[in-house]
N, C-alpha and C positions, 0 to 999 in steps of 0.2 A: 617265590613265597617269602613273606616278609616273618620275621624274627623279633618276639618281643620277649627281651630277657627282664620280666616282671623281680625285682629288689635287687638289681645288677649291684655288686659289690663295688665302689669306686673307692680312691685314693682320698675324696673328702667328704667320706660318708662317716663324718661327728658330730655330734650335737651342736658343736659351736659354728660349723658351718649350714648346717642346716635351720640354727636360730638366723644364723648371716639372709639365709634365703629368704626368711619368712619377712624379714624387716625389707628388702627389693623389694618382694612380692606388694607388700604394703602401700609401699612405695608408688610402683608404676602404678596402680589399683591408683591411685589419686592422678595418674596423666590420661586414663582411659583404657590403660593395658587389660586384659584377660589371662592368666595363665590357661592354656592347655596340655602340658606336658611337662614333668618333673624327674630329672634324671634318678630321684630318691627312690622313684616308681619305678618308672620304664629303663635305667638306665642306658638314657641314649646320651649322645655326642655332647648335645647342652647341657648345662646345669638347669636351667628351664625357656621353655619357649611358650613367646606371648602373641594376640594379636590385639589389633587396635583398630577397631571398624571405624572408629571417628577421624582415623588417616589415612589407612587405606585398606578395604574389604578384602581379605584373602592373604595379606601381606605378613609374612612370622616373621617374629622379633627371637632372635637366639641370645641367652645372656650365659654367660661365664662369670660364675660369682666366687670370688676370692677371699676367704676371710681372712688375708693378711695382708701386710704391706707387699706391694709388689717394686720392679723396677724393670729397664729396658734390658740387663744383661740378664734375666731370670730365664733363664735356656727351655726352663720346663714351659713357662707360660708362652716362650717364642715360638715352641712346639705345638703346641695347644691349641693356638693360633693359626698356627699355618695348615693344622689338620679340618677348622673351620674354613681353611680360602680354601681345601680342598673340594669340601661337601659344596662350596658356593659354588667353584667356578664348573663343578657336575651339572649343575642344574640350569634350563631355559632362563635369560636374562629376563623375561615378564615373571618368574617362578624363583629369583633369588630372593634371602632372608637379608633385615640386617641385623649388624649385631651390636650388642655393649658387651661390655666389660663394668663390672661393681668389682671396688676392692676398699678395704680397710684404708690404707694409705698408699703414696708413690712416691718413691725416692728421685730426687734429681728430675726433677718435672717437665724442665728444659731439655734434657736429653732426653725423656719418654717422648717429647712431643715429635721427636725427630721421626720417630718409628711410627705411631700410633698416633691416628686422627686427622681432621682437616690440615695440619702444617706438618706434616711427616712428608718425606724429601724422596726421591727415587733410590734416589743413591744408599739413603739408608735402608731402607724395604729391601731393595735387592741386597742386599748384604747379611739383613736379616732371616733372608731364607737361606740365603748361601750356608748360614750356619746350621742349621738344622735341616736343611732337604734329604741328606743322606740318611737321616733315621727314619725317614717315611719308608712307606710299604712299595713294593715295586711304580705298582699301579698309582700311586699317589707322586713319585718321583715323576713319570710320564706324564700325568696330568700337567704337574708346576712347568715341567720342559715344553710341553707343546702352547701353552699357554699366553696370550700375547701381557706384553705387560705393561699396558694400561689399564690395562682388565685389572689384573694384578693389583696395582697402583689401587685403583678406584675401593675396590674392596678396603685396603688399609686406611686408604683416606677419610672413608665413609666412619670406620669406627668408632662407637662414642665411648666416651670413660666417664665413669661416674667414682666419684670418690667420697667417701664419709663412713664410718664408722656404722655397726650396731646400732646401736644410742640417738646419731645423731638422724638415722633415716627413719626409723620408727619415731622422732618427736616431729622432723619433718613430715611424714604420711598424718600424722595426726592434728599437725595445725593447718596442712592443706584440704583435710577432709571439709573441715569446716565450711568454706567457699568452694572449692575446685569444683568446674561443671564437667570434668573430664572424669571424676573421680565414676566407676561403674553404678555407685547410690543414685550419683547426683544425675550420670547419663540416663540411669531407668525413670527418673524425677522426670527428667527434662524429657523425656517421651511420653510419660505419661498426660504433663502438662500438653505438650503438645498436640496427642492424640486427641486430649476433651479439646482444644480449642481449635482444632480440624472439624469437629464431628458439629460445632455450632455454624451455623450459618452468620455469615458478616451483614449484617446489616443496611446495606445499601443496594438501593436501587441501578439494578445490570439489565444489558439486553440480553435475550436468550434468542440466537440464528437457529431456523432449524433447517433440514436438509429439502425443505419444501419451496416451489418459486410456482409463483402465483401465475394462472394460466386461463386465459379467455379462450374457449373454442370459439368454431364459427356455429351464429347462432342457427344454422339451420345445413343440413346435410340432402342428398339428392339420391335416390334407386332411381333403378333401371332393370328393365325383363330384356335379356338377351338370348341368343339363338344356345351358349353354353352355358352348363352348370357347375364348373368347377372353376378354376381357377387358374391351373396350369394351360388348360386350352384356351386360357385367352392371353395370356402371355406368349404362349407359341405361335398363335394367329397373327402379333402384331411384332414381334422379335422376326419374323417369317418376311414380316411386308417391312420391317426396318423401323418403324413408327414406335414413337415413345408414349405410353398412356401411363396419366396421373395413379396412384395409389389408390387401391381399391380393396372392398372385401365382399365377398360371395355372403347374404347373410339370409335372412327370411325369407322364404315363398323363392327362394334361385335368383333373387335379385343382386345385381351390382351397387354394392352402395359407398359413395365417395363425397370428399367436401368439394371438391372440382364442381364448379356452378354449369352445371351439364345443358341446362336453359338455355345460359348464354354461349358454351362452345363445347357440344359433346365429343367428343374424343372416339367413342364406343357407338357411333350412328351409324356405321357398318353392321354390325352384327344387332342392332337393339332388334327388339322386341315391342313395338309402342312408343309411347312417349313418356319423360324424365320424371317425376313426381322431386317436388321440395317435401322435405319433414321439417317440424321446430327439433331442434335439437332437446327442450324440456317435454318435449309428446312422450320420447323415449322409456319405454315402460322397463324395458333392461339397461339399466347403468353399466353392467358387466359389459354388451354387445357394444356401448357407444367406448367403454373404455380399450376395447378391441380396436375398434376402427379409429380412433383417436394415436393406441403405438402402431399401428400401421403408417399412416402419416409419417411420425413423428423417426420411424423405420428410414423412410426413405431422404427426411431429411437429414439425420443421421449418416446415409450413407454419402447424400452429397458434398459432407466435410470430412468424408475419407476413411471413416473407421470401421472396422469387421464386426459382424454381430456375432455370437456363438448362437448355434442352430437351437433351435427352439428355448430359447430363452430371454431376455432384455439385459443382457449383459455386451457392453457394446466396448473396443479395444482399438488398439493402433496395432498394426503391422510394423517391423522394422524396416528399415530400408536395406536395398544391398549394392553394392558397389559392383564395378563391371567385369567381374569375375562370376559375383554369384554370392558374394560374403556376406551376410549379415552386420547391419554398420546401427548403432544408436540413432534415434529418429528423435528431434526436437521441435517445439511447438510454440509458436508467439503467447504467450498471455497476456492476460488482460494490463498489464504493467510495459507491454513491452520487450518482456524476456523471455529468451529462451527458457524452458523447459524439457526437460529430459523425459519422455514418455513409454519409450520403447528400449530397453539396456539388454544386446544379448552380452550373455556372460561365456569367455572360452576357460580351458583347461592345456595344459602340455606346456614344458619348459622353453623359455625366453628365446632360445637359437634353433625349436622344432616346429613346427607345422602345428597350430595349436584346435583344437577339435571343439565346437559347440557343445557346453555342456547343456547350457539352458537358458531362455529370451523373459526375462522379467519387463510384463506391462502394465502401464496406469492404465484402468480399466473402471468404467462404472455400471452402475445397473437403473435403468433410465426407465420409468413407467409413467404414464398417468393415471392418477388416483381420486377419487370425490371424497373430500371429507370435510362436514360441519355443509354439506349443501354447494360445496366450492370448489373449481377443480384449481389441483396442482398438478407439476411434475415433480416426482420423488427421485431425488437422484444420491444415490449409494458408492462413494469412492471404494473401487476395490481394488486388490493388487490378484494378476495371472499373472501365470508361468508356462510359457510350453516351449516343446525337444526343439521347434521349429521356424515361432515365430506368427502360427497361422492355430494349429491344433492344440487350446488348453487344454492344460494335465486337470484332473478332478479327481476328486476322493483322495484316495493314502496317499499316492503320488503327488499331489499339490498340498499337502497336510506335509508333507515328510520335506519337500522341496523351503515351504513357508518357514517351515523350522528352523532350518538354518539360515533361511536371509531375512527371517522378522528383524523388525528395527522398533522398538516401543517408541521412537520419536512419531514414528508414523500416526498411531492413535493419539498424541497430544491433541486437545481441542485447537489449537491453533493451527496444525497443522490440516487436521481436518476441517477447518473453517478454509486455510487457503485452498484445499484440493476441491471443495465442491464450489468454491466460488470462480475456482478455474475452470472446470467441469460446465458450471452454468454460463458464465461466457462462451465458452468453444463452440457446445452445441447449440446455444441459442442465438449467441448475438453476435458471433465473429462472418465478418463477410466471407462468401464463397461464390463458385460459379454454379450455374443453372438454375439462378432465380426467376429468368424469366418463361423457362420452358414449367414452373412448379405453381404456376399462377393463386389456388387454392392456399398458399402459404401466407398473403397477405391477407385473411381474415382471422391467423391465431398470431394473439397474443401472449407475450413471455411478460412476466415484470418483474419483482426481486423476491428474495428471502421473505417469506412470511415469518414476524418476529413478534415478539409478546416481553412485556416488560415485568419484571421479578421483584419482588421488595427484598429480597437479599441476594447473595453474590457468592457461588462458589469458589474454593482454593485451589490454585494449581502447583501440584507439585513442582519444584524445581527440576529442571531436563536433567542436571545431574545426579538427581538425590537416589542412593542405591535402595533395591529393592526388599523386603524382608525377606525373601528369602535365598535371598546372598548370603545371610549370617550367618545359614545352617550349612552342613556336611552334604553334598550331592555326589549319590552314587554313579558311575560312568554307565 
């Protein structure tokens, strides 16, 4: 349980120190600083502590403010000191503060530098604890003992010194407000400005890709009355005799209806029922039934470039691969460039020198349909990222919601990234070579072509990859 002693009594709890604060405070407020915490208040460790989202988000600044001259032999401040490299070297090196130091003046300047700041020496740091280690707390002496001391080093080295008077930092803070875009006024300006000139659109003429690629059926499809009515009995009829038959769907009146030109070489003349009928593909009174037998197709072509579909839906994935044991190994894939591509990443768990155990298989995965819209067909193709224990069975619901949580990567939804995944997506399945083209004969009447794209009279803005999010700046509960 944490301990907040609200108006903690300190050693420089006077009005002349605490005018000392207000003028720092003033101060950093013109580089970008924030106070959060005021040992006046809370009396903790610091005199106060800052942060500075415009250097780095989450990052505290700890200041010890001196309202008098200091120097390197001042035992109390070399105490004081070293009770902050205590607090530092406690905490995760992603999770340490830095710190300054403000004081009125410094004696012998030459000699402070020796101890404190970028030219401060080894030799003198270690000697500088030497002298006061022994009045630390048990636990604080064991901390500095175990301690490596470059670690050590880096802390002292890191420290900054600010020196000026009262007077002279409060005429400072007031002739920086002026200009400074660091100052918190000028940083809210500068965001505000920024937000209206985000929210206008730029003026120039852009192309907008959308996830659509432009798709010729064949103009005419072919039924057939066979001896079965379902589906599985005609797959087992012809798995049974070894024979391979084109893609098909059970649809109207028990008929087989396929793009396979059945006229010129039925496949299914065993079991027919009569003879082939041609349809126009625009007769079709249900768009829903021709878009049916359209991912049928587009199913098996699909699977002749190798990827898993998940059972009843058009979400279509890689497998990983496994080495000749049985292990699951990362599966890479040519694109359209030429490079490899990462498609399939199992990820393990268990220490470096143990036998390490599948946590869970992250796959490039999309969801592939065809669609009629504006009287036109396309295929609609959705980059998605799965996860399964396996490699084979994706996780769904909380368990891929709770999994995504911790491996979301926000670079993934940048538009650019999402332009390269589904233009990788549309090469693979549509236009990378494979085998069994010529046993799939009906594939040479559909056509693939590109992105359907429309041109914009203005131009959206892309955030920069690195720019933090808003709600970084806020306090998140664990």
């Amino acid at each position: 349980m944490t301990i907040h002693s609200i108006g903690k009594t300190r050693e420089s709890l006077n009005w002349s120190s605490e005018n000392y604060k207000e003028a720092i405070r003033e101060y950093l407020d013109t580089e970008g600083y924030s106070q959060i915490s005021d040992s006046f208040i809370e009396g903790d460790l610091a005199d106060m502590v800052f942060i500075n989202p415009s250097l780095a988000v989450g990052e505290k600044t700890l200041v010890e403010s001196k309202a008098t001259t200091i120097g390197s032999s001042d035992e109390k401040l070399t105490l004081e000191v070293v009770k902050y490299l205590v607090e530092w070297l406690k905490l995760d090196p992603q999770e340490r503060f830095k710190f300054f130091i403000f004081a009125k003046g410094i004696t012998k300047k030459g000699e402070f530098k020796k101890y404190y700041g970028s030219n401060c020496s080894k030799k003198s740091v270690q000697g500088l604890i030497d002298r006061v280690q022994g009045k630390l707390d048990k636990n604080g002496q064991e901390i500095i003992e175990t301690a490596d001391l470059e670690e050590i080093f880096s802390f002292f080295r890191k420290i900054e010194i600010w020196e000026g008077t009262y007077e002279v930092l409060k005429a400072a803070a007031a002739s920086k407000k002026k200009y400074s875009k660091l100052s918190l006024e000028g940083y809210a300006n500068n965001l505000i400005t920024e937000v209206t000139r985000r929210s206008q659109p730029i003026q120039k003429k852009t192309t907008l890709v959308s996830n659509l690629v432009e798709f010729t059926p064949p103009k005419v499809y072919y039924g057939l009355k066979v001896k079965y009515t379902d589906s599985k009995s005609i797959y087992k009829h012809y798995n049974d005799m070894g024979k391979h038959v084109p893609p098909f769907l059970i649809g109207r009146n028990d008929l087989v209806y396929t793009f396979h030109d059945l006229k010129f070489e039925n496949p299914f003349a065993d079991i027919a029922e009569g003879d082939p009928i041609e349809i126009e593909l625009d007769e079709g009174k249900n768009d829903q039934y021709i878009v049916w037998l359209i991912n049928q197709h587009l199913r098996r072509l699909f699977f002749l470039k190798g990827i898993r579909r998940t059972p009843d839906s058009n979400i279509f994935f890689f497998e990983p691969l496994r080495d000749e044991s049985g292990k699951l190994e990362t599966r890479v894939c040519i694109n359209q460039h030429g490079k490899e591509k990462e498609v399939t990443i199992p990820y393990y768990i268990g220490e470096e020198d143990q036998e390490k155990t599948l946590n869970f298989v992250f796959h490039h995965a999309v969801e592939a349909t065809a669609k009629k819209y504006w009287d036109r067909w396309f295929i609609e193709l959705w980059p998605r990222k799965e996860y399964s224990p396996d490699g084979i069975h994706l996780f769904v619901g909380d368990t891929k919601s709770a999994v995504d949580n911790k491996f979301r990567n926000p670079l993934f939804n940048r538009s650019s990234n999402r332009l390269s995944s589904i233009r990788f997506w549309r090469y693979y399945l549509l236009e990378s070579e494979f085998d069994g083209t010529e046993s799939e004969k009906w594939l040479r009447n559909f056509r693939f072509g590109n992105f359907w794209e429309t041109i914009f009279g203005w131009k959206p803005v892309t955030n920069p990859s690195n720019q933090a999010l808003l709600e970084e700046y806020g306090d998140e509960d664990e």
